[in-house]
Structures are given as C-alpha cells and as structure tokens.
Residue, then its C-alpha position, 0 to 999 in steps of 0.5 A: x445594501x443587499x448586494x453587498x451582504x450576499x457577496x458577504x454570505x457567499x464570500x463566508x460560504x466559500x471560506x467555509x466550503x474550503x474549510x471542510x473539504x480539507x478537513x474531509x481530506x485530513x479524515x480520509x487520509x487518516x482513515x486510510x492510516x488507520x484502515x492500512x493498521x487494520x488489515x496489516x493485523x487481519x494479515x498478521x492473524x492469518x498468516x502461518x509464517x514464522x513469529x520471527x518473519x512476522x515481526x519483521x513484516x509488522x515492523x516493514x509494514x509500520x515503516x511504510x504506513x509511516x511513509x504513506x507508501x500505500x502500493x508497498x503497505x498492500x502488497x506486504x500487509x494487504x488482504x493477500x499481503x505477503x509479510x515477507x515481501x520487499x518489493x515488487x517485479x516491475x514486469x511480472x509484479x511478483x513478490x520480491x523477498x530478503x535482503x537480495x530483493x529476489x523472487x522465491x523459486x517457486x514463483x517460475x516460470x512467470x512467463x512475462x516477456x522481459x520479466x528481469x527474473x525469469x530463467x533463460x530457455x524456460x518454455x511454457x509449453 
C-alpha cells in the first residue's frame, strides 16, 4: 500500500514539477516582450533623431517584437539601438539603413576582410 501511494506522490510531483516550468518559461518569455518594450522607449527618449525617423524605427521595432526577432529588436531598439537600422552586415556587423539595406558612409573603412561593403583599395595605414 505505500508504495503504491509514493509512485502516486511522485507521479503528482512530476506533473506538477512540468506544469511550473512551462509557466516559468511563458513568464520569462513574457518578460523578455515586455523588457524589449522598455527599452525601445529608453532608446526612443535618448535619441536625437528626426520625429519622423523615430516613428518609423518605433514602428520597425514593434514589428520585430511581434515577431520575437530578438537580434533585430536590440540592434534597432537596444541600450545603443540605432532607430534607423534594417539589418546588419554579416561580416563587419554594421548597421545597415534605408530602403537599399546600405551602410552609411561614415561607417568606412570597416576594415574587416571580405566585409561586402568596404571600398576597393582602402588602407588602414
């Protein structure tokens, strides 16, 4: 008779033990929304760019929130986000902007070998 209740106990435990972590993972993932939300405002309230650009980088950002794109959401609405932002270099990482996905000017030379941006012929030195 024991035995049988403890394999009832654990069997009760466990389901409850699977039941709480995926409510832990719904809170942290929640969390990470609401988190994304807070800081694309702190961005918003630093920034010194143009009502318009901001506007649409709020709007870009809520987007990617949406989509849970995290990597985009902090290079856009991050602690150093860039509002302007669409995407990144694959190889140097810059910023990419506009409808063309370019870097601004600049942000050259990079210096990064095989960067697809960087100018022909630029030295360093």
């Amino acid at each position: 008779m024991n035995e049988k209740n403890i394999k009832e106990i654990k069997e009760e435990a466990r389901k409850h033990a699977v039941k709480q972590t995926k409510k832990i993972k719904q809170l942290q993932e929640e969390l990470k929304t609401h988190g994304a939300y807070k800081q694309l405002v702190t961005t918003i309230l630093k920034s010194k760019n143009d009502p318009v650009k901001i506007m649409e980088g709020l709007k870009f950002t809520v987007k990617k929130i949406k989509e849970k794109n995290w990597p985009m959401v902090g290079r856009v609405g991050g602690s150093s986000g860039d509002l302007e932002a669409r995407g990144g270099c694959t190889k140097c990482h810059i910023n990419l902007v506009g409808n063309n996905l370019r870097p601004r000017e600049m942000t050259f030379p990079c210096g990064v070998p095989g960067c697809p941006y960087e100018k022909k012929g630029v030295s360093l030195n």
